[in-house]
mmCIF entry with sequence, helices, sheets and N, C-alpha, C, O atoms, coordinates in Angstrom:
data_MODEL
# 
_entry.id   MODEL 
# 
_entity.id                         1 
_entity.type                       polymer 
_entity.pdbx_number_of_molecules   1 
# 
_entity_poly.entity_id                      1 
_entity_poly.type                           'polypeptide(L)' 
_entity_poly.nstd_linkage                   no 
_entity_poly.nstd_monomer                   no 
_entity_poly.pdbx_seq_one_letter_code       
;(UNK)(UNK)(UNK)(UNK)(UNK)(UNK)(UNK)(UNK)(UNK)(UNK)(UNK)(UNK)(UNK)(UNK)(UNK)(UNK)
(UNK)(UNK)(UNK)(UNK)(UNK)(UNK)(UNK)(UNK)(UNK)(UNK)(UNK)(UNK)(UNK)(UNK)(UNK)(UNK)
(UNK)(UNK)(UNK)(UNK)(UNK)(UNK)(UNK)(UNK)(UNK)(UNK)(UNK)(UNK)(UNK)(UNK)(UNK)(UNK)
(UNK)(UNK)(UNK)(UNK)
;
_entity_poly.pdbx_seq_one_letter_code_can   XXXXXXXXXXXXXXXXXXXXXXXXXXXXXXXXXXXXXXXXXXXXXXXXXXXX 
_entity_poly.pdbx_strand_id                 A 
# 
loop_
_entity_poly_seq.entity_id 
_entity_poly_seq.num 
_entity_poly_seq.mon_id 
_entity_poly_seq.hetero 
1 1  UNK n 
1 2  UNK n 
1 3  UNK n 
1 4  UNK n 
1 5  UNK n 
1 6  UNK n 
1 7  UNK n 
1 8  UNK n 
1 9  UNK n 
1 10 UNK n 
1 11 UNK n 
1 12 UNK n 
1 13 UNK n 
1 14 UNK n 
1 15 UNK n 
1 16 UNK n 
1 17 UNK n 
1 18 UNK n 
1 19 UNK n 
1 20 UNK n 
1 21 UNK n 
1 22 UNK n 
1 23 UNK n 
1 24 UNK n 
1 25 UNK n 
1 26 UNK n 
1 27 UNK n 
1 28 UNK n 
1 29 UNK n 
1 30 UNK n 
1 31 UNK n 
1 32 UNK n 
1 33 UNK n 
1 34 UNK n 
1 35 UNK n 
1 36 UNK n 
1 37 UNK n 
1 38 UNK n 
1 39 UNK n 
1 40 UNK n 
1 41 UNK n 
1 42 UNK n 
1 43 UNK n 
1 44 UNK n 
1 45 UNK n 
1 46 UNK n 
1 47 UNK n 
1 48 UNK n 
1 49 UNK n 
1 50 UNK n 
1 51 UNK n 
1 52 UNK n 
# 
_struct_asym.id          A 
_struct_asym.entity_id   1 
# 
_struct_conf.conf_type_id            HELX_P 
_struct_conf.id                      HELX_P1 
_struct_conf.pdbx_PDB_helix_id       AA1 
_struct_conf.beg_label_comp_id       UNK 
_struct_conf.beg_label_asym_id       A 
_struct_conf.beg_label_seq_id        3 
_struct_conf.pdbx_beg_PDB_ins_code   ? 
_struct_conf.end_label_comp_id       UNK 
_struct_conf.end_label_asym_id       A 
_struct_conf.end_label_seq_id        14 
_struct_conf.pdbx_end_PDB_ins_code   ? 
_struct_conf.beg_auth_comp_id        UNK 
_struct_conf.beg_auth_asym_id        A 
_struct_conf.beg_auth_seq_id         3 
_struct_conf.end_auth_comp_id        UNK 
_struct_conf.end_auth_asym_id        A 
_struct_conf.end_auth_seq_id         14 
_struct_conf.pdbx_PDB_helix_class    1 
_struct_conf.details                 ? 
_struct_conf.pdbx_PDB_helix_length   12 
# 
_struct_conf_type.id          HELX_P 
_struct_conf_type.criteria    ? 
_struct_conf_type.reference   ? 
# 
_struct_sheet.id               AA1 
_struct_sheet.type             ? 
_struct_sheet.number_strands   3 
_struct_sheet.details          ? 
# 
loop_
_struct_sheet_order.sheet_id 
_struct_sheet_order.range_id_1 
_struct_sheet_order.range_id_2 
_struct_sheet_order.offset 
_struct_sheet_order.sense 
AA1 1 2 ? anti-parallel 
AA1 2 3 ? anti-parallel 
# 
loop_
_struct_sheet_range.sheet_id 
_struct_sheet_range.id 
_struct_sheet_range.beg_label_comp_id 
_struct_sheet_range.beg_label_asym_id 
_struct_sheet_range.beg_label_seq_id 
_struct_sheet_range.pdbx_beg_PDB_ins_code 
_struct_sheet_range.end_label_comp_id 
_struct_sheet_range.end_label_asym_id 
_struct_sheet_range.end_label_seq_id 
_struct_sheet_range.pdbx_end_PDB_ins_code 
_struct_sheet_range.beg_auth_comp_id 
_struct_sheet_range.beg_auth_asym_id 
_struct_sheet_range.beg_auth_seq_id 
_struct_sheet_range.end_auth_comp_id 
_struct_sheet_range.end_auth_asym_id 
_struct_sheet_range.end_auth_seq_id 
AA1 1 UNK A 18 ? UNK A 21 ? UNK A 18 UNK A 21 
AA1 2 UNK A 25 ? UNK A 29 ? UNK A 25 UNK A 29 
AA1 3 UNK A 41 ? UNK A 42 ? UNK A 41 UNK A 42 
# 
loop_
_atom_site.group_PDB 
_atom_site.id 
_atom_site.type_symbol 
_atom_site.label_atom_id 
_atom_site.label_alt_id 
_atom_site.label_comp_id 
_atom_site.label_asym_id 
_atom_site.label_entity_id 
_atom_site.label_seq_id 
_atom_site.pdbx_PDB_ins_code 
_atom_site.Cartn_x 
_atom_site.Cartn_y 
_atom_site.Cartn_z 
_atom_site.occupancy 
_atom_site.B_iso_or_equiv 
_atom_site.pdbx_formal_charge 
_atom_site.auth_seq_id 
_atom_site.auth_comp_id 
_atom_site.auth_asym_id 
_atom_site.auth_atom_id 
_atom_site.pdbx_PDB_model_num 
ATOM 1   N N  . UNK A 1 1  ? 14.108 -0.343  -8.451  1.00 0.00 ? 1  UNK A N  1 
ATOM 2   C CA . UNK A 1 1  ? 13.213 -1.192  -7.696  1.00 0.00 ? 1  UNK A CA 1 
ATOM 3   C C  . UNK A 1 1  ? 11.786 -0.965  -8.208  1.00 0.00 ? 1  UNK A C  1 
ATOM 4   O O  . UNK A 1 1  ? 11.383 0.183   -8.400  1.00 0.00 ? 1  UNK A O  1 
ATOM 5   N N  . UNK A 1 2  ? 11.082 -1.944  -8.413  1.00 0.00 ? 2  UNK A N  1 
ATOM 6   C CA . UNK A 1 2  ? 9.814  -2.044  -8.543  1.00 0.00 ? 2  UNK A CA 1 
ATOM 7   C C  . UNK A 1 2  ? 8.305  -2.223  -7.758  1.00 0.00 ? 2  UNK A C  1 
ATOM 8   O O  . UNK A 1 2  ? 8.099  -3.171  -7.001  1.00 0.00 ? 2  UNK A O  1 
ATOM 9   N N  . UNK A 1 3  ? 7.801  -1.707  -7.901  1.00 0.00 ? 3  UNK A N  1 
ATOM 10  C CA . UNK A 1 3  ? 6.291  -1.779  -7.213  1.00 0.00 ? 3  UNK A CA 1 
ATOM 11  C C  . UNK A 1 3  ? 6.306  -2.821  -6.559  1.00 0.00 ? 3  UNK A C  1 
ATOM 12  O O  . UNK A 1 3  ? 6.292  -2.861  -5.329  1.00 0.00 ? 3  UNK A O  1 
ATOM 13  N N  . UNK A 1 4  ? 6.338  -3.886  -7.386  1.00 0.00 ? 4  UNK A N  1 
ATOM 14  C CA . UNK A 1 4  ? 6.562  -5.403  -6.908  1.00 0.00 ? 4  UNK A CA 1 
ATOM 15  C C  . UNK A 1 4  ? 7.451  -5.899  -6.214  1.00 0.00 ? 4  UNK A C  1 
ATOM 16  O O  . UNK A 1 4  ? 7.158  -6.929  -5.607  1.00 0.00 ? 4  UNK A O  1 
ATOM 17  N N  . UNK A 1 5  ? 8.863  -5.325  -6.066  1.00 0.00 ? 5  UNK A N  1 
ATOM 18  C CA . UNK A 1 5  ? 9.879  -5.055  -5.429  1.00 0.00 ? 5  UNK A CA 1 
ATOM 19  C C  . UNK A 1 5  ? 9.755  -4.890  -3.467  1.00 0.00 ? 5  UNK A C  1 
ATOM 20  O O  . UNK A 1 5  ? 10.051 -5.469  -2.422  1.00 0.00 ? 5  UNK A O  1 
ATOM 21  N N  . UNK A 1 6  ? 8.846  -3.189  -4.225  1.00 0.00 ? 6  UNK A N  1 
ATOM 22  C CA . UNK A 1 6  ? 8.630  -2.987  -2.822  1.00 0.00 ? 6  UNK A CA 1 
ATOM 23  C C  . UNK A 1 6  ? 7.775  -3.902  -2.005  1.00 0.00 ? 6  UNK A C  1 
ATOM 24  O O  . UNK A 1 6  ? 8.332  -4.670  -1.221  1.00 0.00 ? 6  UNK A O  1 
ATOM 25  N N  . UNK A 1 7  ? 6.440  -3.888  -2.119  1.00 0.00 ? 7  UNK A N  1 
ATOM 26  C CA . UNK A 1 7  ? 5.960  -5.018  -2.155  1.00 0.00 ? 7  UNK A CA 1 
ATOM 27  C C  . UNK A 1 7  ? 5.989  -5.933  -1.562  1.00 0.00 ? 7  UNK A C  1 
ATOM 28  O O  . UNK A 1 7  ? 5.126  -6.201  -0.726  1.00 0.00 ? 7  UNK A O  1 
ATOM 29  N N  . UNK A 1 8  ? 7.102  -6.756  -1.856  1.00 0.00 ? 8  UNK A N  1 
ATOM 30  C CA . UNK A 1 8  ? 7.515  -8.154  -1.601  1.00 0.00 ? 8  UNK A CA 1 
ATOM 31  C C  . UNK A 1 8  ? 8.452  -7.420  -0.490  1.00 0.00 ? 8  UNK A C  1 
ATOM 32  O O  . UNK A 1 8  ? 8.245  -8.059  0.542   1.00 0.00 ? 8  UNK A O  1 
ATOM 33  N N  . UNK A 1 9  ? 9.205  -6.580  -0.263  1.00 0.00 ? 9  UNK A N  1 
ATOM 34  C CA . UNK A 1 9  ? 9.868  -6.419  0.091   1.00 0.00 ? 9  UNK A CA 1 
ATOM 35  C C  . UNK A 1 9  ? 9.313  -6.340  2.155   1.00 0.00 ? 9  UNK A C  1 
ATOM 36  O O  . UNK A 1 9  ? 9.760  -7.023  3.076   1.00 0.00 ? 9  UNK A O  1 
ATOM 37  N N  . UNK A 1 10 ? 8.170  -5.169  2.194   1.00 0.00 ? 10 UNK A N  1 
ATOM 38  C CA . UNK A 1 10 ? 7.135  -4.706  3.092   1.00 0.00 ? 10 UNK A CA 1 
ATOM 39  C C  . UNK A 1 10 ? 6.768  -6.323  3.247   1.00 0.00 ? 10 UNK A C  1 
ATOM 40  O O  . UNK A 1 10 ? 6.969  -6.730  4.391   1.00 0.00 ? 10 UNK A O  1 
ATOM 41  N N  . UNK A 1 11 ? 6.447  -6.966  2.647   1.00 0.00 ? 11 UNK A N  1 
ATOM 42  C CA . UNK A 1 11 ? 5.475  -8.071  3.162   1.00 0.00 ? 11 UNK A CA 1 
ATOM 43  C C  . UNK A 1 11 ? 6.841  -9.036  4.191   1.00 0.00 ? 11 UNK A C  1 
ATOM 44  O O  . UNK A 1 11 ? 6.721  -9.541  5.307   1.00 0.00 ? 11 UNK A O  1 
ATOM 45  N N  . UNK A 1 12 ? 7.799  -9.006  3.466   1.00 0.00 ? 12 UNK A N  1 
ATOM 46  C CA . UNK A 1 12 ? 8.906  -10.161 3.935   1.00 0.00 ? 12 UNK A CA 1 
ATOM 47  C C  . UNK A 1 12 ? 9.567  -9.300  4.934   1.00 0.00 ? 12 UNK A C  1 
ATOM 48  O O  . UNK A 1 12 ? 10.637 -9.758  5.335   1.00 0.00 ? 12 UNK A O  1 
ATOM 49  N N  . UNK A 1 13 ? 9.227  -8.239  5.407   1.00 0.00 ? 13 UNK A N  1 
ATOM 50  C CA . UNK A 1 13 ? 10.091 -7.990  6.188   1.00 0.00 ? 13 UNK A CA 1 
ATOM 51  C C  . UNK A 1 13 ? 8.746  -7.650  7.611   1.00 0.00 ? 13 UNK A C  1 
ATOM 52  O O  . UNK A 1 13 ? 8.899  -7.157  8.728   1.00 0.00 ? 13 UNK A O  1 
ATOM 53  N N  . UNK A 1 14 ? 7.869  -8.020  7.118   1.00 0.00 ? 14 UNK A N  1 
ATOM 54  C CA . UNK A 1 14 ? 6.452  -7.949  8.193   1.00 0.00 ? 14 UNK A CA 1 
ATOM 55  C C  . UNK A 1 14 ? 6.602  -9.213  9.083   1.00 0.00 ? 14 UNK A C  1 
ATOM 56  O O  . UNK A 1 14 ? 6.547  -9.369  10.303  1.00 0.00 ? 14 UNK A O  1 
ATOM 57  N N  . UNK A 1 15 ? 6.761  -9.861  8.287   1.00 0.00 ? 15 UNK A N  1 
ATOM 58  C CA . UNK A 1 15 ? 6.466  -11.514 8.795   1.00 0.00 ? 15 UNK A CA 1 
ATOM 59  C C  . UNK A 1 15 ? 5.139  -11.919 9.461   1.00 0.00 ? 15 UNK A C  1 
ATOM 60  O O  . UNK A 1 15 ? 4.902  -12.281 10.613  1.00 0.00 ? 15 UNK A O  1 
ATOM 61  N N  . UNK A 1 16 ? 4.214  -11.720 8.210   1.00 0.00 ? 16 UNK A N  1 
ATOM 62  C CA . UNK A 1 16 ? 2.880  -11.886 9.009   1.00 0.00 ? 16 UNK A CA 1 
ATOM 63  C C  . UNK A 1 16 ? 1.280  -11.040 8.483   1.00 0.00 ? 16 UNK A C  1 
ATOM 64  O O  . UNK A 1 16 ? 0.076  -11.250 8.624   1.00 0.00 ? 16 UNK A O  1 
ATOM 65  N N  . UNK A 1 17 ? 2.349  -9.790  7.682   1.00 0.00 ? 17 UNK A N  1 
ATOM 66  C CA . UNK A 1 17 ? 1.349  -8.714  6.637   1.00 0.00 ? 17 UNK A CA 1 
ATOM 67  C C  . UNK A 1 17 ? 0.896  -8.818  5.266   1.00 0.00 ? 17 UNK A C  1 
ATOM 68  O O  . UNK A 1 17 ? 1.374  -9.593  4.437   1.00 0.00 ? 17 UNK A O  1 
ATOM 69  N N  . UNK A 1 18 ? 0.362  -8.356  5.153   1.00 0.00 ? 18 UNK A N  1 
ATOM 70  C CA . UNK A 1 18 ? -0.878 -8.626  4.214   1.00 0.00 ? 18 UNK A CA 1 
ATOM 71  C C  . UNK A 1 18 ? -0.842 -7.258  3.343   1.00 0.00 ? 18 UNK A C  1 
ATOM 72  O O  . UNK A 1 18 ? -0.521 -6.179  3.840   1.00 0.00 ? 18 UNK A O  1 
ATOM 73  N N  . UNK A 1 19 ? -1.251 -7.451  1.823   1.00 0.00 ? 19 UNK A N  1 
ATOM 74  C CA . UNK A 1 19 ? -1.769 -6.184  1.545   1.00 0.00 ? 19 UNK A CA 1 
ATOM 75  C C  . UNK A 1 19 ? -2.911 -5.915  0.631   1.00 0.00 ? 19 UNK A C  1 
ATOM 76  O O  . UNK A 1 19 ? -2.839 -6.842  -0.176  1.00 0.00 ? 19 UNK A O  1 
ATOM 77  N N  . UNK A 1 20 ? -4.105 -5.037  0.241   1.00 0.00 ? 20 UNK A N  1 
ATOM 78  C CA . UNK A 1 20 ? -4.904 -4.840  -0.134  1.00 0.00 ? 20 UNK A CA 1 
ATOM 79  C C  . UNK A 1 20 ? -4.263 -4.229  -1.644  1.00 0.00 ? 20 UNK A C  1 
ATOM 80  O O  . UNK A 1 20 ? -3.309 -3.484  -1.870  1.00 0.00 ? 20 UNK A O  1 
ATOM 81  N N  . UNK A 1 21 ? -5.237 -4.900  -2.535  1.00 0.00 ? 21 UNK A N  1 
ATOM 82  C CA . UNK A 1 21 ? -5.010 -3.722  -3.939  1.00 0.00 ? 21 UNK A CA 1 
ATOM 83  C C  . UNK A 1 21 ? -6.162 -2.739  -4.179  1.00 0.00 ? 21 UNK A C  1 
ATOM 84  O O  . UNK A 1 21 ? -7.135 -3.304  -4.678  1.00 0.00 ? 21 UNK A O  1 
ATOM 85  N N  . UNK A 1 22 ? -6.338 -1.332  -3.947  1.00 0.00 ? 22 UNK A N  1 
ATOM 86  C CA . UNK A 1 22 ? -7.888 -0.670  -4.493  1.00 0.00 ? 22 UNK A CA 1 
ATOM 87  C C  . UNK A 1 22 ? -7.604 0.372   -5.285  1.00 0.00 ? 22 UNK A C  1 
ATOM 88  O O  . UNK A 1 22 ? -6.842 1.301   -5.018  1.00 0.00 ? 22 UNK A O  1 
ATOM 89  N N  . UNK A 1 23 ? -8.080 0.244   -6.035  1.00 0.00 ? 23 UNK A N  1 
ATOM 90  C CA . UNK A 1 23 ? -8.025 1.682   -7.263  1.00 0.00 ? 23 UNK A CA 1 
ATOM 91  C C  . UNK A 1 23 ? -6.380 1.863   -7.415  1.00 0.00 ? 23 UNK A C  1 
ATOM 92  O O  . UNK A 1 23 ? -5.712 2.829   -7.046  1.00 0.00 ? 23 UNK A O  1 
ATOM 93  N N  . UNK A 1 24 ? -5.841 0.418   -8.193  1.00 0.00 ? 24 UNK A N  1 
ATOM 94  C CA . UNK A 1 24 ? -4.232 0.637   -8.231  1.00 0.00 ? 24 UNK A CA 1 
ATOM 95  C C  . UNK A 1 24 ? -3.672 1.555   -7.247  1.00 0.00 ? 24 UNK A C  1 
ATOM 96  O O  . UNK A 1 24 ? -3.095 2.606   -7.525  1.00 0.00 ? 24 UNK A O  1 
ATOM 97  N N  . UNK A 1 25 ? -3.859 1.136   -6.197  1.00 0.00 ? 25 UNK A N  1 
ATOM 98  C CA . UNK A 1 25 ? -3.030 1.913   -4.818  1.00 0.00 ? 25 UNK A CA 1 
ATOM 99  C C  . UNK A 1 25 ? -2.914 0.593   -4.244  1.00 0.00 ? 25 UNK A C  1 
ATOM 100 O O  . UNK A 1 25 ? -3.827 -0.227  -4.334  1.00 0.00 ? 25 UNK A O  1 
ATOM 101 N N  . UNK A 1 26 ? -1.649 0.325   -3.565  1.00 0.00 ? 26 UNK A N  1 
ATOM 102 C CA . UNK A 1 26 ? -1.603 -0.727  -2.466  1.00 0.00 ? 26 UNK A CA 1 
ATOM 103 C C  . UNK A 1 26 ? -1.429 -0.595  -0.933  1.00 0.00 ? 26 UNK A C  1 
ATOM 104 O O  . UNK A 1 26 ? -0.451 -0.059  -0.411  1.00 0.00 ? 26 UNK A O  1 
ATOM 105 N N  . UNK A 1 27 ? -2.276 -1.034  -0.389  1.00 0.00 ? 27 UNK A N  1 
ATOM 106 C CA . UNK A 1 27 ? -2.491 -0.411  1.190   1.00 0.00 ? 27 UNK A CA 1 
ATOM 107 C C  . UNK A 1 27 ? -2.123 -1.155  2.051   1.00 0.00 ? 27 UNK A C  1 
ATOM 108 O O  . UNK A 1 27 ? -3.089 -1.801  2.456   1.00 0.00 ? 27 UNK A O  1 
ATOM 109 N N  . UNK A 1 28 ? -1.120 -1.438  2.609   1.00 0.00 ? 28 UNK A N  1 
ATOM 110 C CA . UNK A 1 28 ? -0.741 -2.202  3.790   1.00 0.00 ? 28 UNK A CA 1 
ATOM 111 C C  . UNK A 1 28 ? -0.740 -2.237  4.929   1.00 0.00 ? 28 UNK A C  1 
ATOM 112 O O  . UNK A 1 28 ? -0.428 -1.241  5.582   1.00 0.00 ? 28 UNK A O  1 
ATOM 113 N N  . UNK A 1 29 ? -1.235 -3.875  5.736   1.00 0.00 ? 29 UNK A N  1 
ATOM 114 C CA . UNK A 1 29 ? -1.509 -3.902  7.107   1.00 0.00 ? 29 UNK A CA 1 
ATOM 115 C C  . UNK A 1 29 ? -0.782 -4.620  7.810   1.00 0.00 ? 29 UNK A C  1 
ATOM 116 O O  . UNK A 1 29 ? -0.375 -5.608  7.199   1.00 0.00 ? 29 UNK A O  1 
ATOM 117 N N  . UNK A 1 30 ? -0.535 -4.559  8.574   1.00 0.00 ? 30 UNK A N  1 
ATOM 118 C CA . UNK A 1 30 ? -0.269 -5.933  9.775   1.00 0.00 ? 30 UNK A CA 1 
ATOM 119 C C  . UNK A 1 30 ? -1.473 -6.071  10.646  1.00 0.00 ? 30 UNK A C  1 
ATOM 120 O O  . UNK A 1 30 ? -2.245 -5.191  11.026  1.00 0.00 ? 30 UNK A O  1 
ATOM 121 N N  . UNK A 1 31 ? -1.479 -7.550  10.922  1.00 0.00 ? 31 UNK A N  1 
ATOM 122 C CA . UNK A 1 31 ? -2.982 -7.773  11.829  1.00 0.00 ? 31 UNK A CA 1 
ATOM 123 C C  . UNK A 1 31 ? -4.256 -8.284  10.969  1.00 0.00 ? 31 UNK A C  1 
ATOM 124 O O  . UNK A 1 31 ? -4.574 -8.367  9.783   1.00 0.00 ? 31 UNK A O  1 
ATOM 125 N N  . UNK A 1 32 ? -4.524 -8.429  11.587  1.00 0.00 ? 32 UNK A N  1 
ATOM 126 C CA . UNK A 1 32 ? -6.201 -8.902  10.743  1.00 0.00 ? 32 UNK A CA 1 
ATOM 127 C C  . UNK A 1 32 ? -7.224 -7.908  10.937  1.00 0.00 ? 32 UNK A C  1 
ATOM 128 O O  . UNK A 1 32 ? -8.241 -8.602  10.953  1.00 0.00 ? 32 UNK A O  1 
ATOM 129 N N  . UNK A 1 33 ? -7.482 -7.057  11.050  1.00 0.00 ? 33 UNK A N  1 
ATOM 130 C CA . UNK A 1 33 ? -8.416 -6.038  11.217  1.00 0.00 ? 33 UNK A CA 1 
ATOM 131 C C  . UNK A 1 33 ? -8.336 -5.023  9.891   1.00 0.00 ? 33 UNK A C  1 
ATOM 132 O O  . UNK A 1 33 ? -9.012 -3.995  9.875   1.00 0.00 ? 33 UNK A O  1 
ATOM 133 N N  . UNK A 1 34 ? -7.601 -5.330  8.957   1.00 0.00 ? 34 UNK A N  1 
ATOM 134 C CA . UNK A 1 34 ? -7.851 -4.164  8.017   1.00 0.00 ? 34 UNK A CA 1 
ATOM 135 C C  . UNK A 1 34 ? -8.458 -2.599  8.524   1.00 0.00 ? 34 UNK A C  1 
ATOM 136 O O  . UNK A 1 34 ? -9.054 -2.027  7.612   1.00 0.00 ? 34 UNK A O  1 
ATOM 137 N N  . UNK A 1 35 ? -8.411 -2.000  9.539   1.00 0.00 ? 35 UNK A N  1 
ATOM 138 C CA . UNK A 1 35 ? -9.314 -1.331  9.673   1.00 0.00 ? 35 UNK A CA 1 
ATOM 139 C C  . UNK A 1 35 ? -8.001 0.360   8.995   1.00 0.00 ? 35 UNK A C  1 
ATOM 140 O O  . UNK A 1 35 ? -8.416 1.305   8.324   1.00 0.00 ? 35 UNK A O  1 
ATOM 141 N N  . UNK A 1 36 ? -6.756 0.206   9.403   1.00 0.00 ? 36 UNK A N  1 
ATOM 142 C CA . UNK A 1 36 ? -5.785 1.433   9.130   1.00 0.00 ? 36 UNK A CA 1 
ATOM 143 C C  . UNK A 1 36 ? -4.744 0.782   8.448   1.00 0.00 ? 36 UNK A C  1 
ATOM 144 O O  . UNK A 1 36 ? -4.066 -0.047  9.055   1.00 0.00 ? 36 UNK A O  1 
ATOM 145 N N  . UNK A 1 37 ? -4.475 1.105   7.004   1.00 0.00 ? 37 UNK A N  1 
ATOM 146 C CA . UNK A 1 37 ? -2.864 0.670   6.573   1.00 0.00 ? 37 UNK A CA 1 
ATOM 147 C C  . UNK A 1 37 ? -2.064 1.468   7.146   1.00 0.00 ? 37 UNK A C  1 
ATOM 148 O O  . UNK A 1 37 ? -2.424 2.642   7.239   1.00 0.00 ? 37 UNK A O  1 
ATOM 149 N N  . UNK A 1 38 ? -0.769 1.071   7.688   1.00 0.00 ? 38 UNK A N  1 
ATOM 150 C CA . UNK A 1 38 ? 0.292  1.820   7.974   1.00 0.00 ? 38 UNK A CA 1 
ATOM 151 C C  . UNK A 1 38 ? 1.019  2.318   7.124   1.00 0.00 ? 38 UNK A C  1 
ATOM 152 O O  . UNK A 1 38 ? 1.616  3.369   7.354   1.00 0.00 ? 38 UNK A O  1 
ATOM 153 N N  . UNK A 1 39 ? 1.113  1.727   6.065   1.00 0.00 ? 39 UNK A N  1 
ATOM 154 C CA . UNK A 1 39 ? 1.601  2.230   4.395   1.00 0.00 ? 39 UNK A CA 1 
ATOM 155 C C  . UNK A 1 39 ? 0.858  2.318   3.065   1.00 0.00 ? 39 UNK A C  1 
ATOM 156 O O  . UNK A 1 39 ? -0.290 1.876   3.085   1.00 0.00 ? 39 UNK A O  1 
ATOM 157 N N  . UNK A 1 40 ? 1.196  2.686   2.208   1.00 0.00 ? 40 UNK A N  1 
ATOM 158 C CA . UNK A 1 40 ? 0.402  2.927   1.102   1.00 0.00 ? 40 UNK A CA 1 
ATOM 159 C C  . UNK A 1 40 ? 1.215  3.227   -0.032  1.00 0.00 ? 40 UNK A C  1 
ATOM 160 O O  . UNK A 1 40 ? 2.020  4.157   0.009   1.00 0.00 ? 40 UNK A O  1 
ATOM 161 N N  . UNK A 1 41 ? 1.057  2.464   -1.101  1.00 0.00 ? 41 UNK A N  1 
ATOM 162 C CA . UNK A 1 41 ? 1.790  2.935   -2.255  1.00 0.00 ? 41 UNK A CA 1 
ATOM 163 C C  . UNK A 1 41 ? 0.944  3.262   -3.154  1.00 0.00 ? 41 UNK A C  1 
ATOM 164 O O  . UNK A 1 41 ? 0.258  2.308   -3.522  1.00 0.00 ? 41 UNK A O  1 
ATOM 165 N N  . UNK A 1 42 ? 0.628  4.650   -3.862  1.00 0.00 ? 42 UNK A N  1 
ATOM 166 C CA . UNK A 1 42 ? 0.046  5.325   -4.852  1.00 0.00 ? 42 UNK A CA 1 
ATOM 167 C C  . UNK A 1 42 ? 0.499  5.347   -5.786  1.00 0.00 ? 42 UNK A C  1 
ATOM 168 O O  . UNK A 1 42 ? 1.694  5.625   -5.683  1.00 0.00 ? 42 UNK A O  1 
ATOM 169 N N  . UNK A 1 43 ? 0.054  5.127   -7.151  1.00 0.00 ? 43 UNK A N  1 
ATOM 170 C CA . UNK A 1 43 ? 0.363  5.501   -8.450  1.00 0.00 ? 43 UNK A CA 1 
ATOM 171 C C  . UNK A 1 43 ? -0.054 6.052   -9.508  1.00 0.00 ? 43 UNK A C  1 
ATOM 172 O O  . UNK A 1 43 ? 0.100  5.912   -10.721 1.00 0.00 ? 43 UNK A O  1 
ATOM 173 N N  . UNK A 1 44 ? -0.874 7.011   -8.487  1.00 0.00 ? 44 UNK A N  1 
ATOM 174 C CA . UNK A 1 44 ? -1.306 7.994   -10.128 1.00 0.00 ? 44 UNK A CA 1 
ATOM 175 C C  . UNK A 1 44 ? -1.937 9.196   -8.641  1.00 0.00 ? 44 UNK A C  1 
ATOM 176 O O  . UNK A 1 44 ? -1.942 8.969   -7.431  1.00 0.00 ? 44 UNK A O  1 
ATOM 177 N N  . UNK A 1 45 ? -2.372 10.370  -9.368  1.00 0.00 ? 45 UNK A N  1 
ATOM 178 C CA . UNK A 1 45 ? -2.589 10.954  -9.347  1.00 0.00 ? 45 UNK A CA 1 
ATOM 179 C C  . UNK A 1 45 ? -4.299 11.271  -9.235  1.00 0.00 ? 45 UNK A C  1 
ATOM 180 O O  . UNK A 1 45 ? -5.074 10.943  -10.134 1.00 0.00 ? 45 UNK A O  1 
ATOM 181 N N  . UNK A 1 46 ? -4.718 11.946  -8.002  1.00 0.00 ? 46 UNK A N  1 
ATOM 182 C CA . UNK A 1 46 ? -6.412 12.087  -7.843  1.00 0.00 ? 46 UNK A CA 1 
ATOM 183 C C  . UNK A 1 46 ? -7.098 13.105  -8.384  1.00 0.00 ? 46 UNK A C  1 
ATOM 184 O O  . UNK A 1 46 ? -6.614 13.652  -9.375  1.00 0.00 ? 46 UNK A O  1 
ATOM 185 N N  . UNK A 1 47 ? -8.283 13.537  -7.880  1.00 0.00 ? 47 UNK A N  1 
ATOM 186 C CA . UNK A 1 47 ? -9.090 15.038  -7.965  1.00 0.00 ? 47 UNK A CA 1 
ATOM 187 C C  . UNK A 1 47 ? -8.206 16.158  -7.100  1.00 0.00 ? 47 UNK A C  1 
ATOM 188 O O  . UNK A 1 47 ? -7.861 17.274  -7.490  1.00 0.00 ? 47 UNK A O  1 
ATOM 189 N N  . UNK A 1 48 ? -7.918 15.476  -5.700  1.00 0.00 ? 48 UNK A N  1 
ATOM 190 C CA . UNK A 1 48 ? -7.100 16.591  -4.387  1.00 0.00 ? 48 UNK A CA 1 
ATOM 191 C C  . UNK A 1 48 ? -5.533 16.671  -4.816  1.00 0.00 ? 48 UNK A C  1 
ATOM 192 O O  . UNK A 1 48 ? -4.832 17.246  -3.984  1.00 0.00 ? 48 UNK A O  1 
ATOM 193 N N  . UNK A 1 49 ? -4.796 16.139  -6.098  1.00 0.00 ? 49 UNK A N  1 
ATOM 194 C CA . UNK A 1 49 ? -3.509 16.810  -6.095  1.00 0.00 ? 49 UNK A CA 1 
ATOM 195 C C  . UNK A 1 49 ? -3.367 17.593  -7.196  1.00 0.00 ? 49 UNK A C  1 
ATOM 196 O O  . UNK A 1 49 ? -2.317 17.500  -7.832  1.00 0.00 ? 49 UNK A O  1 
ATOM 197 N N  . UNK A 1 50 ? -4.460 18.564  -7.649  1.00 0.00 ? 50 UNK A N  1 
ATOM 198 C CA . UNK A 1 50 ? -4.295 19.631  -8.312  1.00 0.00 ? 50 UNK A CA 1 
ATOM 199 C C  . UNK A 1 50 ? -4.243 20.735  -7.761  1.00 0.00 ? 50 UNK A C  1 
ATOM 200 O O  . UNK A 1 50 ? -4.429 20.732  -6.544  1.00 0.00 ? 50 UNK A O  1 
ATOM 201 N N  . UNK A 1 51 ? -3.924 22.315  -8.582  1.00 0.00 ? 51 UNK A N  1 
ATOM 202 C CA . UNK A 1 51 ? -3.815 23.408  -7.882  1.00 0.00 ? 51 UNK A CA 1 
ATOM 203 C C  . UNK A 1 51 ? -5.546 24.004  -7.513  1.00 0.00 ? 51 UNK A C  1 
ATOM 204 O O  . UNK A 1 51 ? -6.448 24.131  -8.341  1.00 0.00 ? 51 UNK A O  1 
ATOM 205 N N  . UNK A 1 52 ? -5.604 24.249  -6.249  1.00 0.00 ? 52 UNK A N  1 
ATOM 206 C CA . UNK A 1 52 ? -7.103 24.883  -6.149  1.00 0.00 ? 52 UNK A CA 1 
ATOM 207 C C  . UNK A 1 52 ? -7.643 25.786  -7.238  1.00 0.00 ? 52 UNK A C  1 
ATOM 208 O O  . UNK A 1 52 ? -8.778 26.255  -7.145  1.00 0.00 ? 52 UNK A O  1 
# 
């Protein structure tokens, strides 16, 4: 399954959700308020998932 997969998958099974793309992460909402995604798909790696 693919990114796009999922994706489509979260949106069609929302009936109604939406999702944001930022810094190749995809953040998903239901509602119009953008204010909290309930999901999130990451694909890479930040500054905070290295060893201290």
């Amino acid at each position: 399954m693919t990114e796009d997969d999922i994706t489509q998958h979260i949106i069609d099974s929302l009936g109604g959700g939406h999702f944001e793309v930022a810094d190749d992460n995809t953040f998903f909402f239901h509602g119009a308020d953008n204010q909290f995604p309930f999901a999130t798909i990451v694909t890479k790696d930040n500054e905070f998932d290295g060893e201290p």
